[in-house]
N, C-alpha and C positions, 0 to 999 in steps of 0.2 A: 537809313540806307544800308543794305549789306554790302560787304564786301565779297567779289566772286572774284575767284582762282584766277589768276591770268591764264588763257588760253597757251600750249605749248604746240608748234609750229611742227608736223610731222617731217616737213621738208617732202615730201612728196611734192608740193607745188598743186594741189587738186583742189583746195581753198573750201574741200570740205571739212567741218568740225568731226574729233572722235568723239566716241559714247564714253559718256561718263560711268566711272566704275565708283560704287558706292564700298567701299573698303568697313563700313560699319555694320552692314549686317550679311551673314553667311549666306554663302551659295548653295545652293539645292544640288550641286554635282556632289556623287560621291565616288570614289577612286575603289578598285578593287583590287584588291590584294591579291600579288603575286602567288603567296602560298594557295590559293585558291584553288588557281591554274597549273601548280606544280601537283596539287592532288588532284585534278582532273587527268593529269597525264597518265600517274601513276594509277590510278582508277584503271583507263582505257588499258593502258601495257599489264595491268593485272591482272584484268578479263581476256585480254588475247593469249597471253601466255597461259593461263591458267586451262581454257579450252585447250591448246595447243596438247597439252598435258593428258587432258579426256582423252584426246584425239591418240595421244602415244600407247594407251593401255592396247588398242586394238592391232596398233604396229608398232611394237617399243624397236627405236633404235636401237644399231650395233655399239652400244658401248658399254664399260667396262660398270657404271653402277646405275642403268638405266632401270635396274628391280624399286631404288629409290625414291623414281618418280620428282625428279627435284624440278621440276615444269609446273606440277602440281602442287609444293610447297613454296614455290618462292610465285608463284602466280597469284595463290590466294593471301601471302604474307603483302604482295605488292598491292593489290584490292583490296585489304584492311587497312591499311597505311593510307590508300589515297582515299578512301572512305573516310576515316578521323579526317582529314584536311578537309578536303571539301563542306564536311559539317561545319569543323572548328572555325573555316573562314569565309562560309557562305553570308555574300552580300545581303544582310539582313534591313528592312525597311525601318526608319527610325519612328 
C-alpha cells in the first residue's frame, strides 16, 4: 500500500482538490531576460534618434556644435549597443 501526501485544506471552503505539482521534473516555461528588453529599447531609441539625425543634415539646428552631427553618432553607437543585447540575450529554443 502507498503512502499519499495528506491532502492541504486551501480554506477557500470550495471542497475542491488543487493540482498536483510534480517538483521532479522541470517545466517547459522559460523566463526571458530583462537585458533582452533593455536592448530592444535601446535598438528602437537608436533607430529614431539616429533618423532624426538624417533628418538634421537637411535642417541642422541652431546650435553651437550642430556641424558634429551628435544625433547621428550617439543614434548609431545606441543601435550597436542594442543590437549586441538583443543577440547576446535573444530567447533561444533549447
Amino acid at each position: 500500500m502507498e503512502d499519499k501526501p495528506q491532502e492541504v485544506n486551501s480554506g477557500a471552503g470550495t471542497g475542491q482538490d488543487r493540482p498536483e505539482i510534480d517538483l521532479a521534473k522541470p517545466s517547459e516555461h522559460h523566463m526571458i531576460p530583462v537585458w533582452f528588453f533593455v536592448g530592444v529599447i535601446l535598438l528602437i531609441y537608436g533607430i529614431i534618434i539616429f533618423c532624426t539625425g538624417i533628418y538634421e543634415f537637411s535642417s541642422p539646428p541652431p546650435t553651437v556644435l550642430a556641424n558634429t552631427h551628435p544625433a547621428i553618432w550617439w543614434g548609431a553607437l545606441l543601435t550597436v549597443i542594442g543590437g549586441i543585447y538583443v543577440y547576446a540575450y535573444m530567447p533561444r529554443k533549447s
